[in-house]
Backbone bond lengths (Angstrom), bond angles and torsions (degrees), N, CA, C in turn:
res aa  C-N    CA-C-N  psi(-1)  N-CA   C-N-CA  omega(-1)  CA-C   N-CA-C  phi
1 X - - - 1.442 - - 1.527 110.46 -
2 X 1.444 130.34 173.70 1.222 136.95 -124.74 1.669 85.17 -111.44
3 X 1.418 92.10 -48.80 1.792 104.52 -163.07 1.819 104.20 -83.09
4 X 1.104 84.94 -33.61 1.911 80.86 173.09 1.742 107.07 -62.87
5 X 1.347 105.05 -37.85 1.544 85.28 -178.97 1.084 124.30 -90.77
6 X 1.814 115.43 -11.53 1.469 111.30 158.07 1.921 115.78 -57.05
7 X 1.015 101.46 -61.88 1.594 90.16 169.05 1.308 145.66 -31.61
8 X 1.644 103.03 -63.30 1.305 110.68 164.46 1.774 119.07 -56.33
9 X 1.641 126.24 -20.08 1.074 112.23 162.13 1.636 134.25 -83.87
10 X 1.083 87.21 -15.65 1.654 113.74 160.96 1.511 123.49 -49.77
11 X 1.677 96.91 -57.94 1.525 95.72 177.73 1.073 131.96 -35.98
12 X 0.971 138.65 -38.41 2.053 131.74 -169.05 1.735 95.93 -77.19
13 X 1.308 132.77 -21.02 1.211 125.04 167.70 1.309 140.34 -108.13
14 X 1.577 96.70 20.88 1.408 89.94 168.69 1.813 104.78 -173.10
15 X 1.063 130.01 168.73 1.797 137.46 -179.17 1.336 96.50 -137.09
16 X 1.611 81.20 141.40 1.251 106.31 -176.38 1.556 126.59 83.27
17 X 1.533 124.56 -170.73 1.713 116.77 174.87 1.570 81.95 -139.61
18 X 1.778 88.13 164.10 1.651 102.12 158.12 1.537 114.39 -62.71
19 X 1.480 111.62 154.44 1.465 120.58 -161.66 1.690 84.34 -90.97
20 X 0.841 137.65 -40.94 1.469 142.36 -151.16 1.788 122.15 -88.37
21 X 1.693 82.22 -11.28 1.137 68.90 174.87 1.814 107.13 -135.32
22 X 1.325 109.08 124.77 1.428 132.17 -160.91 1.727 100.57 -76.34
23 X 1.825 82.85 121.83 1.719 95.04 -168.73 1.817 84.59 -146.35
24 X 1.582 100.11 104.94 1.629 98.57 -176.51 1.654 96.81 -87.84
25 X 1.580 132.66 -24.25 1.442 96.91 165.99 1.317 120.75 -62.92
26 X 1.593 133.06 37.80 1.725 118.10 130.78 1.257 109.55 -86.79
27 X 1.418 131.02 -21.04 1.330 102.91 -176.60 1.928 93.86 144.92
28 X 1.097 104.15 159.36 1.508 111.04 171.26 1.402 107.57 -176.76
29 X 1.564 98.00 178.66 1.832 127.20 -156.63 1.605 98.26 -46.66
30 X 1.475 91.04 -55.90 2.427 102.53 -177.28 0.870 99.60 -91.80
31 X 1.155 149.52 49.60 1.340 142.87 145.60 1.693 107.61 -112.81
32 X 1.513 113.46 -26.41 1.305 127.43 -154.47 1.587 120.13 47.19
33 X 1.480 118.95 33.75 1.147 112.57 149.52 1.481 119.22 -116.41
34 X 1.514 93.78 133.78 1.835 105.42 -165.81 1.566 92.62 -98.55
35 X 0.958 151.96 58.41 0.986 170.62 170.72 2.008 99.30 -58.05
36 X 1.018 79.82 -83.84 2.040 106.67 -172.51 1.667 96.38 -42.37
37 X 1.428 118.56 -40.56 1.423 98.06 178.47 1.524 133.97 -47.93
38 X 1.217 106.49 -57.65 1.771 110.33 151.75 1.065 145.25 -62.96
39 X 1.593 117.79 -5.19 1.220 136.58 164.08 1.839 117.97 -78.76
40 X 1.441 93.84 -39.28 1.298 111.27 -178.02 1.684 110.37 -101.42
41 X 0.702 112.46 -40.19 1.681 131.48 165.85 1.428 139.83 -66.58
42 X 1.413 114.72 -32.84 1.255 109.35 -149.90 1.413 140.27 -0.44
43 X 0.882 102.32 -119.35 1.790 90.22 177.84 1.470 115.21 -74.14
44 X 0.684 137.67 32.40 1.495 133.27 -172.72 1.457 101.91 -121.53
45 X 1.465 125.91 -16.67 1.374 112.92 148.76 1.240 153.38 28.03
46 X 1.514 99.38 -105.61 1.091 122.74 163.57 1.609 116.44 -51.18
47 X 1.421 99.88 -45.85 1.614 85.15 168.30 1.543 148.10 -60.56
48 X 1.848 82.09 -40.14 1.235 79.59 169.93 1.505 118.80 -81.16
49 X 1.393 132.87 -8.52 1.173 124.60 175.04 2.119 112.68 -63.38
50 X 1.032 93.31 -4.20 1.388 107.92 -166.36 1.764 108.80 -92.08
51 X 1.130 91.68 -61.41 1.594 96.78 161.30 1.897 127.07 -76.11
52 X 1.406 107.31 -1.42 1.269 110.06 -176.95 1.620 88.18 -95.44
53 X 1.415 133.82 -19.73 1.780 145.38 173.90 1.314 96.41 -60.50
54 X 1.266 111.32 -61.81 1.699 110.77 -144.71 1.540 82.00 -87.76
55 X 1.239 138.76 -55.26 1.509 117.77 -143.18 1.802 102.26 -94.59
56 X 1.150 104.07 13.04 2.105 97.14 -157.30 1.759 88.70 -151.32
57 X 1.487 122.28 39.80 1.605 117.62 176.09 1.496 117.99 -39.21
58 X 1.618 86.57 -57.97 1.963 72.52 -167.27 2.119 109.20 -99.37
59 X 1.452 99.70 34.42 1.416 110.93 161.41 1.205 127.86 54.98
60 X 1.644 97.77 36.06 1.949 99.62 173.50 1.137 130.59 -78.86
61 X 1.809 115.75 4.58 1.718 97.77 -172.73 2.011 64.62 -113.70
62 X 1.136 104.52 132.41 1.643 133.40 163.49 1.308 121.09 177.35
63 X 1.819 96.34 147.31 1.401 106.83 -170.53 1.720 83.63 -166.03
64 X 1.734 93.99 142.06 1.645 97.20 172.73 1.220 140.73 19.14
65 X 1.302 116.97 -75.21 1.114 122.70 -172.43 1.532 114.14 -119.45
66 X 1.540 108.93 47.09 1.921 118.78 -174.68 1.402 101.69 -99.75
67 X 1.146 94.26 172.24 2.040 107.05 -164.45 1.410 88.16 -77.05
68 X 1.334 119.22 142.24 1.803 138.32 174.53 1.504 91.09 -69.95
69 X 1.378 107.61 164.01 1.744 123.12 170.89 1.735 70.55 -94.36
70 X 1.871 89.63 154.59 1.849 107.44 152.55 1.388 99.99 -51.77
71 X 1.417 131.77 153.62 1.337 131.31 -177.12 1.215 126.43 87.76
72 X 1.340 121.60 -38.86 1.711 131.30 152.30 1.307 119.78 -70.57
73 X 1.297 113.64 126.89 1.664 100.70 157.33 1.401 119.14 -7.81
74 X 1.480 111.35 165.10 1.418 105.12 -52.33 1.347 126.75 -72.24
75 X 1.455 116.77 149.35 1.545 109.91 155.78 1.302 154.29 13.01
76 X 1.001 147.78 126.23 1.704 140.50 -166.72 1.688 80.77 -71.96
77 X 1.461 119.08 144.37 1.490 133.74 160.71 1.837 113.49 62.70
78 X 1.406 113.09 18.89 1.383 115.76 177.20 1.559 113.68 -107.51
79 X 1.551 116.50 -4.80 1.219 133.69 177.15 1.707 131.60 -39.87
């Protein structure tokens, strides 16, 4: 595929992907690979999983590949 090999030539110059733009071969919510969080995230994670808790409880803005509440998949340290 076209985009796999744009990527893979990409790699040596750069980490990570754009956040904006939705690419589920990293991974998503039904797939159970959290992949995209650190790709798209890095460390900021945890934070935002923190503020996606407190401000979004019962979890209406989601789609594929959106930040988990603490308590949802995945796991603290399974990332």
């Amino acid at each position: 595929m076209a985009k796999d090999n744009l990527r893979k030539a990409l790699l040596p110059y750069t980490t990570g992907t754009y956040v904006n733009f939705v690419d589920l071969d990293l991974g998503s919510r039904s797939t159970g690979d959290f992949t995209y969080l650190d790709m798209y995230y890095g460390g900021n994670t945890d934070r935002l999983r923190s503020a996606k808790t407190a401000w979004d409880p019962e979890n209406v803005f989601q789609f594929p590949q959106s930040i988990p509440r603490f308590g949802d998949p995945p796991p603290l340290g399974t990332r």
